[in-house]
Steps between C-alpha positions, in 0.01 A plus 500: 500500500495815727299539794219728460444736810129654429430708776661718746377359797670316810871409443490710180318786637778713532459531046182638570466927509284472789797338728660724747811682390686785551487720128725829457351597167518898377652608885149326685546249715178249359442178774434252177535505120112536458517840707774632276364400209162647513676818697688555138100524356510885604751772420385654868763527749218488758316208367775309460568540909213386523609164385734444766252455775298269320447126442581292172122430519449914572757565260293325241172618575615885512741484184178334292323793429804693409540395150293631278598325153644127587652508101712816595600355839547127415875570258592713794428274792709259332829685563387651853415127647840383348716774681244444812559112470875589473517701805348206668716249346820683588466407877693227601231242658235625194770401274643201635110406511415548107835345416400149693180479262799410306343462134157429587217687266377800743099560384278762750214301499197715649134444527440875484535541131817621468635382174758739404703471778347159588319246359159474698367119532157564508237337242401797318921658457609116431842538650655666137631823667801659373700433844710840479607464868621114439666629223703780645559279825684235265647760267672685848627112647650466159679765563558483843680130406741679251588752735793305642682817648225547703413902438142649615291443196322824511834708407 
């Protein structure tokens, strides 16, 4: 049976979008996946700059109010975290990281209701979140495993 790694905390913080980490994503230098990601929320050169100064908490907390209609954004964000997450992956300690979770199920277990990307715990959410970031976290080491020429993943 596989080990089940269900929250991105302490040695597996590093899965989490909040961890620190260097993201080139659209020519901006981002200092973590959650910055980029919520950065790619606005088509404003100027607001995305923005992003690079701030937290991952920041990040979050500025890039909230910028979509307007979650059922529009959702399909997209799908595709933007997964080149984001790729980016990330692509570096040689991130990498080397996700591959030792080896073949462990990767679930983003939150108690802030997050349960498209995560699955919140909490009594009222019930811990039945979709898990997108899990997902696309085991979907890249997958990959990363085949990859036995060793390319950058984001080409």
């Amino acid at each position: 049976m596989n080990q089940v790694i269900s929250f991105f905390k302490g040695k597996y913080g590093f899965l989490s979008n909040f961890y620190p980490s260097e993201i080139l994503y659209e020519g901006i230098l981002y200092h973590s996946s959650e910055a980029a990601y919520q950065a790619a929320k606005t088509d404003d050169p100027n607001e995305k700059i923005k992003f690079t100064s701030y937290s991952a908490s920041k990040s979050k907390e500025e890039g909230k109010p910028l979509v307007k209609d979650k059922k529009l954004w959702y399909p997209k964000s799908l595709k933007i975290m997964e080149d984001i997450l790729r980016i990330k992956f692509s570096h040689k300690s991130f990498k080397q990281y996700l591959l030792d979770t080896r073949d462990s199920i990767l679930i983003e277990g939150n108690t802030w209701h997050d349960n498209f990307f995560g699955s919140c715990i909490c009594d009222k959410c019930g811990n039945v979140g979709e898990n997108h970031l899990g997902k696309l976290l085991m979907k890249i080491r997958d990959e990363l495993r085949r990859d036995e020429s060793g390319k950058n993943i984001t080409n």
